[in-house]
RODO-2510 file (C-alpha; in nm, 4 decimals, decimal comma):
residues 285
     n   res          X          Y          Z
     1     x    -2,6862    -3,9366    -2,3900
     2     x    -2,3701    -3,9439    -2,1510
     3     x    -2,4308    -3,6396    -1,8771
     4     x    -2,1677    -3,3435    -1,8798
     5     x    -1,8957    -3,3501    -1,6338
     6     x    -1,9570    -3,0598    -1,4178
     7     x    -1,6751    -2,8224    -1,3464
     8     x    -1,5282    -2,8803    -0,9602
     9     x    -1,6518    -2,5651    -0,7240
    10     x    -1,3317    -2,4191    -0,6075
    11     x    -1,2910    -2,4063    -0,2000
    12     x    -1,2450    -2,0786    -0,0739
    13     x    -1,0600    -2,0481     0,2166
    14     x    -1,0642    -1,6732     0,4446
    15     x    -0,7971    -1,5755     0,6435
    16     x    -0,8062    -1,4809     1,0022
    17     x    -0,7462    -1,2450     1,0846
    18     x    -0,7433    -1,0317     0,8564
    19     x    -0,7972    -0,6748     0,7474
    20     x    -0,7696    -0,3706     1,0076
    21     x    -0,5603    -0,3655     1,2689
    22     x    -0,6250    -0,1499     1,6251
    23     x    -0,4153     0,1164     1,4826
    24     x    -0,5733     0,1652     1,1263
    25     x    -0,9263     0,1440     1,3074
    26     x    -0,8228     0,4306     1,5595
    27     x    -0,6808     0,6298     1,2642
    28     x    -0,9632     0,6324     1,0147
    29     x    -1,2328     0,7126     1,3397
    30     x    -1,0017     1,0160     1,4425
    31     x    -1,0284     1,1435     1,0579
    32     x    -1,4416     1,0639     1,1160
    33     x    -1,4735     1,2601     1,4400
    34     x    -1,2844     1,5747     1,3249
    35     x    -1,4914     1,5857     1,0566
    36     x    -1,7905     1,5681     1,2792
    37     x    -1,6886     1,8381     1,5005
    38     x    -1,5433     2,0802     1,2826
    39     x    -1,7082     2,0154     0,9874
    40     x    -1,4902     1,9929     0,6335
    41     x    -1,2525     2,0560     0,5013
    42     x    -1,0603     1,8571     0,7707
    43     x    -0,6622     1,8314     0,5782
    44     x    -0,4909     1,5064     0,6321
    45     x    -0,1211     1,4692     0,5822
    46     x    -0,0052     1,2313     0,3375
    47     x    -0,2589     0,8882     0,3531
    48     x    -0,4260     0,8511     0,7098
    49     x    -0,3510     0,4999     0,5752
    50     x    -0,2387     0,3117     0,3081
    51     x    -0,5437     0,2021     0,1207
    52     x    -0,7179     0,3713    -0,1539
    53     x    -1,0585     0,2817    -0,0623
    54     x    -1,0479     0,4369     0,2691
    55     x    -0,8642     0,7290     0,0884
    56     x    -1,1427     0,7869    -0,1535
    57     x    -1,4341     0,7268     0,1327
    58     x    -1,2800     0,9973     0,3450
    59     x    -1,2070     1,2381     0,0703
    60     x    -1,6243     1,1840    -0,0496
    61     x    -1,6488     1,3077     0,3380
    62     x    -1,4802     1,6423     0,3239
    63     x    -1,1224     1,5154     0,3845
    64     x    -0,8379     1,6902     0,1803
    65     x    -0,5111     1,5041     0,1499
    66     x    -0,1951     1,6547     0,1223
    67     x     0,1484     1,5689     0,0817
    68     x     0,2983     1,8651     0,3092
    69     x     0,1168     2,0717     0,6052
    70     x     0,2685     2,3682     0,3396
    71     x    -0,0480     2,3268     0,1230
    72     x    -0,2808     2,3615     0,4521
    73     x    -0,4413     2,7147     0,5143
    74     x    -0,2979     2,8400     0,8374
    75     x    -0,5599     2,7834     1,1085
    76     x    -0,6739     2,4687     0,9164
    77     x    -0,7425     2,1388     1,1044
    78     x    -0,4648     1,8828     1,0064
    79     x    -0,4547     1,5342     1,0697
    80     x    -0,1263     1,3289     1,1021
    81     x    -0,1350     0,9808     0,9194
    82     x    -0,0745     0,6902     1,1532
    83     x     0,2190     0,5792     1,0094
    84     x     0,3950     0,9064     1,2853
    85     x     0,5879     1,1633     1,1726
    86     x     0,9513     1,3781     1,2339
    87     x     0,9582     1,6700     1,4636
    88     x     0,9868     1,9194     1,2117
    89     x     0,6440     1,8531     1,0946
    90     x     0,4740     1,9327     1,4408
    91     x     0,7032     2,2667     1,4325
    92     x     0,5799     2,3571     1,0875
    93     x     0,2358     2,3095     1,2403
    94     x     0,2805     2,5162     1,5097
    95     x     0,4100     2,7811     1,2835
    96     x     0,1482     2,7908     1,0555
    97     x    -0,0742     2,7893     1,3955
    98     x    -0,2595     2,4808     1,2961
    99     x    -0,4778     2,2811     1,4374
   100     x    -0,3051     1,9605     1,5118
   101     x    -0,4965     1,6313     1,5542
   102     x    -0,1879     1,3323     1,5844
   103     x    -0,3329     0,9877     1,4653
   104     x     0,0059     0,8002     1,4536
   105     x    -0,0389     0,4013     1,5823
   106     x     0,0513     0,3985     1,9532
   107     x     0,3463     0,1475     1,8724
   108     x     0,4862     0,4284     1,6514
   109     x     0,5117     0,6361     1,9154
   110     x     0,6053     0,4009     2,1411
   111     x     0,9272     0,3179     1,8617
   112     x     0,9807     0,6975     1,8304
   113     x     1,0481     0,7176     2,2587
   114     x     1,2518     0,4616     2,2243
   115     x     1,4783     0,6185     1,9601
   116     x     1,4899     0,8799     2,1961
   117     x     1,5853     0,7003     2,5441
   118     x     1,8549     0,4909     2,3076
   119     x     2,0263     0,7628     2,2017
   120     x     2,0185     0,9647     2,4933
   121     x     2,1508     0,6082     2,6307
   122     x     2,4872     0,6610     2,4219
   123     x     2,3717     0,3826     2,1608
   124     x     2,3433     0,4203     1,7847
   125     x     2,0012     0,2581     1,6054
   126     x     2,0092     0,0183     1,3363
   127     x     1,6817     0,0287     1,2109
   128     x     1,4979    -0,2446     0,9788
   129     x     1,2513    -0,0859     0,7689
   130     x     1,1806     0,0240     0,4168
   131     x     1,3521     0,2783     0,2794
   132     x     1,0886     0,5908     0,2139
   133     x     0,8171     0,4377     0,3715
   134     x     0,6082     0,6964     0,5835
   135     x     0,6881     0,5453     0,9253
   136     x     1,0549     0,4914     0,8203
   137     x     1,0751     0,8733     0,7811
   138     x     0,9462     0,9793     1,0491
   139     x     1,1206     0,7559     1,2956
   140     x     1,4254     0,8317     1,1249
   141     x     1,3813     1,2153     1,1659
   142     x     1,3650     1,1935     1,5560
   143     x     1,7918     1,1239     1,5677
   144     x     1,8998     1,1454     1,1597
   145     x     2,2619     1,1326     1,2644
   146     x     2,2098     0,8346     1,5600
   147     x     1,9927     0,6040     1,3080
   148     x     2,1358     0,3930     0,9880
   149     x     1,8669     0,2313     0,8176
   150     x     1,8900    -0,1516     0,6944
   151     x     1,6881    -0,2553     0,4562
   152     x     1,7526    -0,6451     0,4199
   153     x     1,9812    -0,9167     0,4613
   154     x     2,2371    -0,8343     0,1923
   155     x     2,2609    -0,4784     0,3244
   156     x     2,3276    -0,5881     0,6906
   157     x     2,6121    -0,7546     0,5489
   158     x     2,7914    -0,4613     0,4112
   159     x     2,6619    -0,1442     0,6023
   160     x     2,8891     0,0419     0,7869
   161     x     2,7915     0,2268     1,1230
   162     x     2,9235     0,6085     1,2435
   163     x     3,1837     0,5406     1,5503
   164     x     2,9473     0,4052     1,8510
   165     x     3,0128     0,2116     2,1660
   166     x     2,6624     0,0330     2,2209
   167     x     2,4089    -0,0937     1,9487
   168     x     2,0410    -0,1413     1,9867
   169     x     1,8534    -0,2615     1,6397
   170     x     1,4784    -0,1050     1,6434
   171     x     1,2428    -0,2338     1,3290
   172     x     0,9886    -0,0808     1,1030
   173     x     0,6147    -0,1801     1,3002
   174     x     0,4725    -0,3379     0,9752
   175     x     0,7081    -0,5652     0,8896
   176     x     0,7288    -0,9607     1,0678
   177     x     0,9225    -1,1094     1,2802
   178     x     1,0415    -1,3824     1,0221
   179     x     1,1674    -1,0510     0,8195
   180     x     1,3365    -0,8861     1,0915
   181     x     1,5111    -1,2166     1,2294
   182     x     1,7027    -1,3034     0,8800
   183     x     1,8276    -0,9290     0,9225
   184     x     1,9059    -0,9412     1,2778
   185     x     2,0807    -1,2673     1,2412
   186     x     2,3240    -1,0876     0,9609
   187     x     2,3596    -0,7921     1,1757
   188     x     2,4777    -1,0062     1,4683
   189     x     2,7144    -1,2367     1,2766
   190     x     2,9049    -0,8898     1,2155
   191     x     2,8115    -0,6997     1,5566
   192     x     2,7935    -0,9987     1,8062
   193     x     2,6917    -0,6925     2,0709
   194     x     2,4199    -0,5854     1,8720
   195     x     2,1452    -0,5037     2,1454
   196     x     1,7237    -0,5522     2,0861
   197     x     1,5268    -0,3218     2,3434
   198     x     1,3809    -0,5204     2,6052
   199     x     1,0160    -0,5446     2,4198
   200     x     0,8944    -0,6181     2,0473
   201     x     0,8291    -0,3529     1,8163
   202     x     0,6803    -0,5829     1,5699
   203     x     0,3183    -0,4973     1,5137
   204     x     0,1153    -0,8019     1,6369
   205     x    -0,1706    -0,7398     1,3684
   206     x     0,0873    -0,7728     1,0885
   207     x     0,2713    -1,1242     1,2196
   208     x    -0,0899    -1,2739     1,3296
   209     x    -0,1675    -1,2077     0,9626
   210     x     0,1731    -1,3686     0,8310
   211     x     0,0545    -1,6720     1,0346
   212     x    -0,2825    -1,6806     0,9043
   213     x    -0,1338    -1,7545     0,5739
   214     x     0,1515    -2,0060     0,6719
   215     x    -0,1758    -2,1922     0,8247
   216     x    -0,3184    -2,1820     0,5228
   217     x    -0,0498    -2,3278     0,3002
   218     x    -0,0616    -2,6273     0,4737
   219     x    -0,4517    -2,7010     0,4342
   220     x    -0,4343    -2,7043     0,0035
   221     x    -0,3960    -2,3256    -0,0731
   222     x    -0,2910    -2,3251    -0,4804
   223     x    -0,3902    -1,9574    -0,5242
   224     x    -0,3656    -1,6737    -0,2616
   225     x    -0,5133    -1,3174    -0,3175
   226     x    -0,4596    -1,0465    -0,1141
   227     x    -0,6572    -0,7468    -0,0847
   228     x    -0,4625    -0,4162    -0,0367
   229     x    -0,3148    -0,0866    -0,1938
   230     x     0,0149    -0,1134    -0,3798
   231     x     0,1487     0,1064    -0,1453
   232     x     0,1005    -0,0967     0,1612
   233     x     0,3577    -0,2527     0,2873
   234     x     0,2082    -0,5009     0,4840
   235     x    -0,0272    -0,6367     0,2320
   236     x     0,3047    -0,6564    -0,0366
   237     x     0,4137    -0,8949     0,2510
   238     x     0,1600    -1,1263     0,2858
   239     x     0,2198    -1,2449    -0,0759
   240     x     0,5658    -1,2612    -0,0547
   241     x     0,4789    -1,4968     0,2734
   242     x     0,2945    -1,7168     0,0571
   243     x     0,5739    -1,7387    -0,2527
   244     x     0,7763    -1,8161     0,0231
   245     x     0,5997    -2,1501     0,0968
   246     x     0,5213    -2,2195    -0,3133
   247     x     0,1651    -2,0691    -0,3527
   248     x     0,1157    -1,8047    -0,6039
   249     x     0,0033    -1,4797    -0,4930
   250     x    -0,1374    -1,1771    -0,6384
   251     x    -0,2187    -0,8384    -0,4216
   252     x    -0,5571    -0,6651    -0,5632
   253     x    -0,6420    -0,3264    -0,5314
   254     x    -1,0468    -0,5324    -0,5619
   255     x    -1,2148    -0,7956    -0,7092
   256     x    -1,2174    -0,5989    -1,0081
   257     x    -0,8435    -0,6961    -1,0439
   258     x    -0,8785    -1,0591    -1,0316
   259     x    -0,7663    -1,2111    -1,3520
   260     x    -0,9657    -1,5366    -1,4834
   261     x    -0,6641    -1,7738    -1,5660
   262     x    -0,5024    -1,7509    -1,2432
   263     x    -0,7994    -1,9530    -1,1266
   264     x    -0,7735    -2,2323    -1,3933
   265     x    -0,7427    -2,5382    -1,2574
   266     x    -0,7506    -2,4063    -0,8855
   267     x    -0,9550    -2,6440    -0,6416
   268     x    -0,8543    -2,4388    -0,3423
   269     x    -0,7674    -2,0858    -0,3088
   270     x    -0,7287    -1,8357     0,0039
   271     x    -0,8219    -1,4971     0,0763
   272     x    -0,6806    -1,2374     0,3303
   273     x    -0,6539    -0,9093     0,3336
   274     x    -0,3426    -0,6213     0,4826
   275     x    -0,4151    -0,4255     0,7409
   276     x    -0,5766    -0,1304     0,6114
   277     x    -0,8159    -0,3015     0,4125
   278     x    -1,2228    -0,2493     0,4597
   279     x    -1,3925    -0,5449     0,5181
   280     x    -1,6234    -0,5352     0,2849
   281     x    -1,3916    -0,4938     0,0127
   282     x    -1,2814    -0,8260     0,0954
   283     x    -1,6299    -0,9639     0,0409
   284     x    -1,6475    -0,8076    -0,2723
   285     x    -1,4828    -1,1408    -0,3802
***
């Protein structure tokens, strides 16, 4: 009696990096520590970050998420997400005589000063982002009438900017450098003296990512999942780096999400996960 063919194992390849970035890691521990010390209900504004598990894990703790410091008591302790905010949040806080904890990423802030010393500077910002995305707003509300926001290629090459002498193109932290270069590029083929500040604003976590994947593609990858929110932008990227290059990609909230025929017939397929995602959500593969 002939033996059964058995079915191939499929080769699993994990990305790295992968998963939190510096930022993320400093956000969620600030969220931790205010809980220890004051004790709950600790109110965070809007998603400390963009990932549902971490969400869920801090609200189990005592955390309260809200979309506006409005719905905070006045006295409350409030948390600021890390993706930074505008100005008139931190005066509403001070209003409502709040007690302010700021857990914005470093490069945000470092992106918000520059908007600042730019305009201040005499130039007017181009900025490459997402249109409502946290950070977005809240880089936007330092200058609203010195920034234009552009959101890709085909919009660089119709926007229209307020009268200006200088230039200076800043970017949204989360997105890659392979994104803000096609935009750029357009930008520049209209404004030849478009001006980049003297450092990059793109977040190293999310490029060394990208490039985790490109590697990938070339050692077989037929399949890559990647673990993240809907809502983060990041994680929405990493597929969209893989399309790019002809593998099929699907972002999952879990492993819960994985569907059984978009392994059929898969020998090889890759794993990473965005920024704000746990690690051990990713093993739950």
């Amino acid at each position: 009696m002939p033996v059964p063919a058995t079915k191939k194992e499929m080769r699993i390849l994990l990305a790295n990096p992968r998963g939190f970035c510096a930022g993320v890691d400093r956000a969620i521990k600030i969220v931790d520590l205010a809980l220890e010390a004051y004790g709950p209900p600790v109110y965070v504004r809007r998603e400390i970050v963009h990932n549902s598990h971490v969400v869920r894990d801090l609200r189990e703790k005592g955390a309260v998420f809200v979309e506006e410091l409005e719905d905070v008591p006045p006295g409350s302790v409030a948390v600021l997400s890390a993706h930074g905010v505008s100005p008139t949040v931190f005066e509403e806080a001070k209003a409502r005589s709040l007690r302010l904890i700021d857990a914005t990423c470093p490069l945000v802030t470092k992106v918000h000063l520059e908007v600042h010393r730019f305009v201040k500077a005499g130039y007017h910002i181009a900025l490459i982002g997402h249109k409502g995305h946290d950070e977005v707003v809240g880089t936007i509300g330092e200058a609203p009438g010195d920034i234009t926001l552009v959101e890709n290629e085909a919009q660089a090459g119709t926007v229209t900017f307020p009268r200006h002498d200088k230039l200076m193109v800043l970017t949204q932290t989360t997105l890659g450098v392979d994104d803000t270069k096609i935009v750029i590029d357009a930008l520049r083929k209209r404004f030849p003296y478009l001006e980049l500040p003297p450092t990059d604003d793109v977040c190293y976590a999310t490029q060394n990512r990208q490039d985790a994947v490109k590697e990938m593609t070339s050692r077989g990858m037929q399949l890559l999942l990647v673990v993240g929110s809907k809502n983060s932008s990041n994680a929405a990227r990493l597929v969209e780096v893989g399309e790019a290059r002809g593998v099929r990609g699907f972002l999952i909230d879990s492993a819960d999400e994985i569907r059984p025929e978009w392994c059929e017939g898969v020998e090889c397929a890759a794993v990473t996960a965005g920024a704000s995602t746990p690690e051990d959500v990713v093993q739950g593969w």
